[in-house]
Structures are given as C-alpha cells and as structure tokens.
C-alpha positions as CSV (number, residue, x, y, z in Angstrom):
1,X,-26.6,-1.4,-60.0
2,X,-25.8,-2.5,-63.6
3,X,-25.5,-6.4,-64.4
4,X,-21.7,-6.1,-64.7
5,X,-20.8,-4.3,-61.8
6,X,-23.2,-6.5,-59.7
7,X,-21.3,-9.6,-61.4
8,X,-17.8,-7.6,-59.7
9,X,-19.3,-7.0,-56.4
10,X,-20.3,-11.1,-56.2
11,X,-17.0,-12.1,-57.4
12,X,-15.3,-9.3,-54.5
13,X,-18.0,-11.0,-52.1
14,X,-16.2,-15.0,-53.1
15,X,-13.0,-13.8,-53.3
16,X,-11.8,-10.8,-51.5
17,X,-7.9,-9.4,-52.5
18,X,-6.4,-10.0,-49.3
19,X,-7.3,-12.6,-46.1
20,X,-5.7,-11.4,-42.9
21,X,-5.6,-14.3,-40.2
22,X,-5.4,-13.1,-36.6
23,X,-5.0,-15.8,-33.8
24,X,-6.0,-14.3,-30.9
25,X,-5.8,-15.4,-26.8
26,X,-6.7,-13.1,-24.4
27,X,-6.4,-9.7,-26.5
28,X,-9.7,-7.7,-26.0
29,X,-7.1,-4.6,-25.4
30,X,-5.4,-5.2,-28.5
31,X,-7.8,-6.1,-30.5
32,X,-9.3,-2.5,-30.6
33,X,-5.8,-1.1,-31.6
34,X,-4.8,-4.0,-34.1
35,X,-8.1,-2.7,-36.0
36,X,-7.7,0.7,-35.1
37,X,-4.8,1.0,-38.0
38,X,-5.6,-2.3,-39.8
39,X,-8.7,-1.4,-41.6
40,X,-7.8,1.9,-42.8
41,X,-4.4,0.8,-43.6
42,X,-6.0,-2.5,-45.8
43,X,-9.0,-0.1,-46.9
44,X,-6.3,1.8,-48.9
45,X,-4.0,-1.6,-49.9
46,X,-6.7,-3.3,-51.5
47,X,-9.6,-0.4,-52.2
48,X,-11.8,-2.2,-50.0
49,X,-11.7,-5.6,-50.9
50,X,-10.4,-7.8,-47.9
51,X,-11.6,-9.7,-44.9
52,X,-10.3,-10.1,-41.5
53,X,-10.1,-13.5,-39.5
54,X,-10.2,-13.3,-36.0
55,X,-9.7,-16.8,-34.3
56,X,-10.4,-16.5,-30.8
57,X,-8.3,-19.2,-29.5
58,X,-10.8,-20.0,-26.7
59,X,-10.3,-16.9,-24.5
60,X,-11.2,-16.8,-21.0
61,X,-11.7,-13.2,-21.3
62,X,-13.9,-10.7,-23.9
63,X,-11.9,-10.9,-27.3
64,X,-14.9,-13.4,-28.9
65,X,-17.3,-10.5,-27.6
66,X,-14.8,-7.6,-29.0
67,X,-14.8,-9.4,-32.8
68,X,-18.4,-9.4,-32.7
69,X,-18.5,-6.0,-32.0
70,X,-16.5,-5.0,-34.6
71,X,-17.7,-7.6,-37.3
72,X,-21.1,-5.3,-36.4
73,X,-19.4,-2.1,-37.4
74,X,-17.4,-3.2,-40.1
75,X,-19.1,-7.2,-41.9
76,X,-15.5,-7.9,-43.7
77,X,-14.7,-8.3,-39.9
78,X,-15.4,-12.0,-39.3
79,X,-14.8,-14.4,-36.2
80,X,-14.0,-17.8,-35.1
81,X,-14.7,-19.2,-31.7
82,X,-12.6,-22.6,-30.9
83,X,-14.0,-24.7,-28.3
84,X,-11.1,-24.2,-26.4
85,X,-8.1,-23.3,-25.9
86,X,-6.0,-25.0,-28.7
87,X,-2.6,-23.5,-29.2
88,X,-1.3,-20.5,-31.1
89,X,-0.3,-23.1,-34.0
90,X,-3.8,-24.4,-34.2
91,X,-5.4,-20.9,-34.1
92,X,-3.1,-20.0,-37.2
93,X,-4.0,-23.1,-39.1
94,X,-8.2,-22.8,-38.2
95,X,-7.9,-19.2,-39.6
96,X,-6.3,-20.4,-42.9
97,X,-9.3,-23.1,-43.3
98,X,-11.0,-20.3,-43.8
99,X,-9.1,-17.8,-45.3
100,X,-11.3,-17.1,-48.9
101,X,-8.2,-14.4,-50.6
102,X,-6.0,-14.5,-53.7
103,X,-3.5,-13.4,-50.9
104,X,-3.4,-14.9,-47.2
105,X,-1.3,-12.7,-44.7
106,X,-1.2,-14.3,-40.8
107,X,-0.4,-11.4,-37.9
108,X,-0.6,-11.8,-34.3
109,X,-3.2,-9.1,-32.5
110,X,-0.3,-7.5,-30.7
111,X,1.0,-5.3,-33.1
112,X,5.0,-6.4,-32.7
113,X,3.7,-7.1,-36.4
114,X,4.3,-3.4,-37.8
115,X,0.6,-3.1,-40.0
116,X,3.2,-0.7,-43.2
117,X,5.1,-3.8,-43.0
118,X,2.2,-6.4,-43.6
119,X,1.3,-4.0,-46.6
120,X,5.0,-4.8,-48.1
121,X,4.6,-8.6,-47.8
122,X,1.2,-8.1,-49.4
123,X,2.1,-6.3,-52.2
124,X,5.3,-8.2,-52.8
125,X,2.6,-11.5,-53.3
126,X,0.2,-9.5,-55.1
127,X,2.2,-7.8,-57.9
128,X,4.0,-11.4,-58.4
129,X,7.7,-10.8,-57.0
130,X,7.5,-13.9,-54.7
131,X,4.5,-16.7,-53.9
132,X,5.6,-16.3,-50.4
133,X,7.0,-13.1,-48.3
134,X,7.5,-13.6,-44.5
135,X,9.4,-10.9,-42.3
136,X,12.3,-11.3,-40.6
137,X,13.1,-9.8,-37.1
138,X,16.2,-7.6,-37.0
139,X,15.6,-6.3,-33.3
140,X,13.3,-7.9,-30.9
141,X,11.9,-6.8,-27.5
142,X,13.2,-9.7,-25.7
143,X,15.2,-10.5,-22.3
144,X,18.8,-11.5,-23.4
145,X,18.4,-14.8,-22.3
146,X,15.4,-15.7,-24.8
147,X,17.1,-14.0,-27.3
148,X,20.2,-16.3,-26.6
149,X,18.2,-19.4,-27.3
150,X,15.8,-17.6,-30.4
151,X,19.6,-17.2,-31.7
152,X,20.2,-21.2,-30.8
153,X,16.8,-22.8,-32.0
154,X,17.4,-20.9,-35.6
155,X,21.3,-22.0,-35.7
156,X,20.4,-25.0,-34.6
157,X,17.6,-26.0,-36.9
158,X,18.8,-24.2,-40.0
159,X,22.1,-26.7,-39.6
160,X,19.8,-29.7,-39.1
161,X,16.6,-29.4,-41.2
162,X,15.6,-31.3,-43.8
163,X,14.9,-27.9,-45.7
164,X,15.6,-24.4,-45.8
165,X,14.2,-22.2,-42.6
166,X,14.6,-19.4,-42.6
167,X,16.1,-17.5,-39.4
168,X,14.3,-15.0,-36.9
169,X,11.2,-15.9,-39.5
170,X,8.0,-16.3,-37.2
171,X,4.6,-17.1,-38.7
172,X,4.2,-13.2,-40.0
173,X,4.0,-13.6,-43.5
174,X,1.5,-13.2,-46.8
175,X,1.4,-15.4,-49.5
176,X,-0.5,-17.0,-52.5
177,X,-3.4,-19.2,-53.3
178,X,-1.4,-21.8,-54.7
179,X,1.0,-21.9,-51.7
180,X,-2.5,-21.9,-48.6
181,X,-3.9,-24.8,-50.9
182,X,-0.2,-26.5,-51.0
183,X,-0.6,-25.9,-47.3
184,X,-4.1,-26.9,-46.5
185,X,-3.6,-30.4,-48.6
186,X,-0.8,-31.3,-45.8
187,X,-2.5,-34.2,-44.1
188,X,-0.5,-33.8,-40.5
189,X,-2.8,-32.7,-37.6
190,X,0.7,-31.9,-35.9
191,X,1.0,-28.2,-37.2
192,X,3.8,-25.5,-37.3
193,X,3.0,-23.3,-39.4
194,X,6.1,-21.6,-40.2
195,X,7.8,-24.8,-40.7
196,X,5.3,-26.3,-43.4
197,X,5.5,-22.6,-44.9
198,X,9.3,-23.0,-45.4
199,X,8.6,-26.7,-46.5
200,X,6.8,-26.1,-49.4
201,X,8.8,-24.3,-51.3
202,X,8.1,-22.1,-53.5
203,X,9.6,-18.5,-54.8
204,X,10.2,-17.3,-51.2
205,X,12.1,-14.0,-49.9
206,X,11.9,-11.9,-46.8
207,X,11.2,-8.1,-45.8
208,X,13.2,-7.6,-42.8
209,X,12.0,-5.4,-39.5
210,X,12.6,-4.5,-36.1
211,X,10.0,-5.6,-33.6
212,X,8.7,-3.5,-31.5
213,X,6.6,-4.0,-28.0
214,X,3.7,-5.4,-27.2
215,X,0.8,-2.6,-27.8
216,X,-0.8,-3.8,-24.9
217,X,-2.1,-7.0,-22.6
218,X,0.8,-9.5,-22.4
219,X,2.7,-12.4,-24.0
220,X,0.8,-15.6,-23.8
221,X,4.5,-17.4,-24.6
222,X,6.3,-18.4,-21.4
223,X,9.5,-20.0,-21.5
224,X,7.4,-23.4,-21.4
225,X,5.5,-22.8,-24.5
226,X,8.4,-21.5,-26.5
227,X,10.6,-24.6,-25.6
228,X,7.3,-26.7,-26.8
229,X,7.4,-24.8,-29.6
230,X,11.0,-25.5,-30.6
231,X,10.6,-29.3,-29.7
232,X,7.8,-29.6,-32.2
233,X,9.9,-28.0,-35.1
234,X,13.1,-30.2,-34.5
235,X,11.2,-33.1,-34.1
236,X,8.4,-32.3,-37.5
237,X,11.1,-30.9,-39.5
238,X,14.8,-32.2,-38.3
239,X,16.0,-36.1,-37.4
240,X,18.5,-34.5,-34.9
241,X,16.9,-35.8,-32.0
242,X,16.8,-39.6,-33.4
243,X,20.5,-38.8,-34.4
244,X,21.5,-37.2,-31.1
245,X,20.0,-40.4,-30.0
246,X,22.1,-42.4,-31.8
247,X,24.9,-40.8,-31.3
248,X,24.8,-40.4,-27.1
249,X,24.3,-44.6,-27.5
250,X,27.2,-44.9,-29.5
251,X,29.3,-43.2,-26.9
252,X,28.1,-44.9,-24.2
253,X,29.0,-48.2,-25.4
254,X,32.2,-46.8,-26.4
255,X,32.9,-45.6,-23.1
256,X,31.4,-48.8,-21.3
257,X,34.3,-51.2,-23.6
258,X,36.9,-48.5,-22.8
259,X,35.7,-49.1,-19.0
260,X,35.7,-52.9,-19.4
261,X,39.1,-53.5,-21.1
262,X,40.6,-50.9,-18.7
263,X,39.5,-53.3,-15.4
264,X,40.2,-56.1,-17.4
265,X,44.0,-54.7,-18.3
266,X,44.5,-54.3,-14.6
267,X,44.7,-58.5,-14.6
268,X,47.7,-58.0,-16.5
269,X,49.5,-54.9,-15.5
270,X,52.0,-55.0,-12.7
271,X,50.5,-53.7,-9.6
272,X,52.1,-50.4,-9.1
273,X,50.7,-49.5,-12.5
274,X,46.7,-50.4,-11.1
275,X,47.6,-49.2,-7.2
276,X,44.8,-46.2,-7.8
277,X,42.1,-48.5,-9.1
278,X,42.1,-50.2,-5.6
279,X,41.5,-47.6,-3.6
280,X,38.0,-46.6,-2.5
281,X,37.5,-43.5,-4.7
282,X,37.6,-45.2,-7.6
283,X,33.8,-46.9,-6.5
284,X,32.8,-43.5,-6.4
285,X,34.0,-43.1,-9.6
286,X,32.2,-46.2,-11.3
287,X,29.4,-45.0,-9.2
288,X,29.3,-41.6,-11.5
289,X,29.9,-43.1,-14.7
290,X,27.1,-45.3,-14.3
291,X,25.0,-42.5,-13.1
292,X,25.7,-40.7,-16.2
293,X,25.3,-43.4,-18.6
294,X,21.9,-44.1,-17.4
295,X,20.7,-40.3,-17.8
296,X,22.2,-40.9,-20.9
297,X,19.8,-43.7,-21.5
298,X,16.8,-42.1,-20.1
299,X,17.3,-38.9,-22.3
300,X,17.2,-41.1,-25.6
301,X,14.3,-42.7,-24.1
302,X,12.6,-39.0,-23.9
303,X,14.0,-38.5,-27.4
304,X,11.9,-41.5,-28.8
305,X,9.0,-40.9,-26.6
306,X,8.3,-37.3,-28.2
307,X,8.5,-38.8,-31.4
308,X,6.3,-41.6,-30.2
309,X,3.8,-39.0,-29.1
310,X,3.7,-37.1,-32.2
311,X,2.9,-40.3,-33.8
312,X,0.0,-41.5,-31.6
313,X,-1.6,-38.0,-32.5
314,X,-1.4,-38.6,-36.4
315,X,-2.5,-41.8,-35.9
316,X,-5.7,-41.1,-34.1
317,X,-6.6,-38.2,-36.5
318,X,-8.1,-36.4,-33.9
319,X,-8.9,-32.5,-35.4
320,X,-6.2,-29.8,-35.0
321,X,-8.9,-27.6,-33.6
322,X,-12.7,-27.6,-33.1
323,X,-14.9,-24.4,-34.1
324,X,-17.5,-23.6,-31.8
325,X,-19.1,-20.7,-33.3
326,X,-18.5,-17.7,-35.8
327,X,-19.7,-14.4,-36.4
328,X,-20.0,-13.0,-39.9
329,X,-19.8,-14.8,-43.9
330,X,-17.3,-17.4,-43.4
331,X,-16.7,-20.8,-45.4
332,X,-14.5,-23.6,-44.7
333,X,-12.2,-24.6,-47.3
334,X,-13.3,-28.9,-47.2
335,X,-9.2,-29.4,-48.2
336,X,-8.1,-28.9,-44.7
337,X,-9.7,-31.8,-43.2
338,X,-7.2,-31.1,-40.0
339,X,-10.4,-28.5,-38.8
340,X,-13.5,-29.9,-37.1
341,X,-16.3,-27.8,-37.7
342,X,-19.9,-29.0,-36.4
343,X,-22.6,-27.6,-38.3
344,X,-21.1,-24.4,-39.6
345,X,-24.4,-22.7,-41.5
346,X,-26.0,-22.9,-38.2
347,X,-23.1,-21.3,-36.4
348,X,-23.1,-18.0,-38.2
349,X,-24.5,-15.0,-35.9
C-alpha cells in the first residue's frame, strides 16, 4: 500500500462518512434484519466508509451477544453495553458520545425507520442542502387512540414551545458535525433528543414517510412510557405546565371571591331571593366546589413537583447513562460529559 493511500485509509479509520446510532432494548430478532439491509444499503451510500452503533440499552435478552456477533463478521459493527436499562433517550444520547462521522443518522432497530429513507436524510446532510434532516411520519401503525394523543402532544407543544418542533418528527434523523458537537456541548443530563435537535437550530427540513410495522419483537413504548415521554418535552422545552399552573390558581381564587360575595350578598338580599341557598343541597354543593378546588391545588402541586424533579437531577449531575462494556474501535467524544464511561481502553473486546 502506497504512502498516500495508507494516509486515506487512517483518515477513513478517524473519521468514517456516516455514523449510524441504533438504541437497542430487547431486539435480538431485529437486529439480524436491521443489518440484513443496512450494510449493503450504507456499503453503496458511502463506498464503504461508515460505522454502526449499537447501544444495547441493558437488555435482559441476547441483543449485546447478537452485536458482538456481527461486529465479528463485519469490524465497522461496533457495540455499547449500558449498565442498565436507561431509557430509550439515554441510549440515543450514549450512541452520539460516540458517534466519530462527518454525518450522524439515529434509527431505532425495528425497521418502522424505512433503511431508502435514512439514505435521503443522509445525502440531503452530506451534499450540504440542510445541517439537519429528520423524517416526518405521514402514516403510522398505531391504535387510533395513540394516534389521537401523538396528534395532541405535537399540537400541543408546537403552540407552546419555546422553539420550533417540528410535528410527527421522532428522533429519526441525520445530521452534521457541527450540529452533534452543538448537541454534545448541552450540559443537561435530562435528555430529549429530538427536542435539543429542534432547539439548536440550524438549516433544518424534513423528508416525509409512512411508517410501517414493526419487523419483528415488540414495542418497548407503553402508554406509560410515551406519556413520560411527552411530560419530559413540555416540561424541558415549554413553560405550559408553570402557566397552566398559574392559570388553574387564578381561577380558583376567582371563583372562591365569586363564592364569598355571593354568601355574603345573601346578608342583604330579601329572603325569597336566597330561599335556595338554605336548603340542604346547597352543602352538597359547597362540598363539590371545595372538592374541586383542592384537586385543583394538588394538580399544581404535581405541576411544580415535576419540575422540582427535573431539577434535583441537574443538580446532582448524576450521568445520563453508564457504559459497561463495548465491542469493537470506539472513542468517546470527552464534550459529552453527560456519559459515564469507566475505563473504556479496557472495555474494548
């Protein structure tokens, strides 16, 4: 090999074309199919210069041991093992720590992620159209009630956000260097991903696509983790939970005085006027509205005690996500400080 084209193949080997981040939980039967028509597909994209980052999200099944599998087959395979399980969020943001590409693209393992429409947002980045590309779901497979509320959270927070978000936007996307070391720089240990994507700015458009279903296994998002999910990004991104706050005291103590000068007009107003206040329904009725004014109170007091939350976790700085292990030539990026990872050059298989 001549001096010059060694000097390419070490500057391919720092700095591949494209970084593909794949959180994974519980896929080791999509796995196999995700890189079934991934590597081919990227082979093609990027004539061979890519790498592929599989963060098992602490899996109680065999995905770790399905990455290291494949890293064997194919080395621009790579793999990180969190300690636990973290969170998809965290996954995402452990991946990008590592991601070492001119272009960064995120995907989840189940192929709902069409691999033809990853290569768009790639080469929309790549040839210089945008800094940021992210895919936008048209149809999804969905019960009609989730896709009720997916319609909700987007109106919702697109109204109240302190910045553009886009709608039916997840976390597939591909975009520059500058924009992952924008992102990495963030100091929050709190991460959405999507939401600090849309954040930062930058020259931003959207591919859309319909999503199809799960390839195989099954959703790790229940209707628990989604509504976590949406709590995180009102509260991170939008002050309409301190304002709906404000807004359900306001009326309360607007209808308390209408409450107290109505029982105090009743002193002045002839008696055939105030003949329903004295009968006995009307204690069921202050019964009610006291009822509701204290739910009232203890759903602000929820309201403040999420954001309370979010703030004992920034204060204590504890890691978004600890790496246990990792199979193949990774490096941590030492700008996203959000990552714990103990003794990484021993931790390579």
């Amino acid at each position: 090999m001549s001096s010059s084209q060694d000097t390419v193949f070490k500057e391919k080997k720092v700095r591949p074309a494209f970084s593909l981040v794949v959180p994974c939980y519980r896929e080791e039967l999509s796995l196999p199919l995700l890189l079934k028509e991934a590597l081919p597909a990227l082979e093609l994209a990027t004539n061979g210069n890519f790498e592929i980052i599989l963060v098992d999200d602490g899996s109680p099944d065999a995905t770790y041991a399905v990455i290291t599998a494949h890293h064997r087959l194919d080395p621009r395979v790579k793999g990180l093992q969190l300690s636990r399980n973290f969170g998809h969020q965290p996954a995402v943001a452990c991946g990008l720590a590592f991601a070492q590409g001119d272009v960064i693209g995120i995907i989840d393992a189940d192929l709902q992620d069409p691999i033809n429409v990853l290569l768009l947002l790639y080469e929309a980045v790549r040839n210089g159209t945008c800094d940021v590309c992210y895919g936008v779901r048209r149809k999804r497979d969905a019960p009609r009630i989730l896709r009720f509320f997916y319609w909700l959270f987007y109106l919702l927070i697109n109204r109240f956000a302190s910045h553009p978000w886009p709608r039916n936007a997840g976390d597939f996307s591909a975009f520059n260097r500058d924009v992952l070391e924008s992102l990495l720089a963030l100091p929050e240990t709190s991460r959405m991903n999507r939401g600090l994507r849309a954040w930062v700015g930058f020259r931003q458009t959207a591919i859309p696509y319909d999503r199809p279903k799960r390839s195989a296994g099954v959703s790790t998002y229940n209707l628990i983790s989604l509504t976590r999910l949406a709590l995180s990004a009102f509260i991170g991104f939008s002050h309409l939970p301190l304002q709906l706050a404000n807004y359900l005291g306001l009326s309360m103590a607007g209808l308390t005085m209408g409450g107290g000068l109505l029982f105090l007009g009743k002193l002045f107003m002839p008696k055939e006027w105030t003949g329903i206040m004295n009968l006995d329904p009307s204690l069921t009725i202050l019964f009610l509205y006291l009822s509701f004014v204290a739910s009232m109170l203890f759903l602000c007091l929820g309201i403040l005690g999420e954001y309370i939350s979010v703030l004992i976790l920034e204060v204590k700085k504890r890691p978004t996500a600890i790496v246990r292990r990792s199979v193949g030539e990774v490096q941590y990026l030492p700008a996203a400080d959000y990552i714990q990872v103990p003794k990484l050059d021993n931790r390579v298989d």
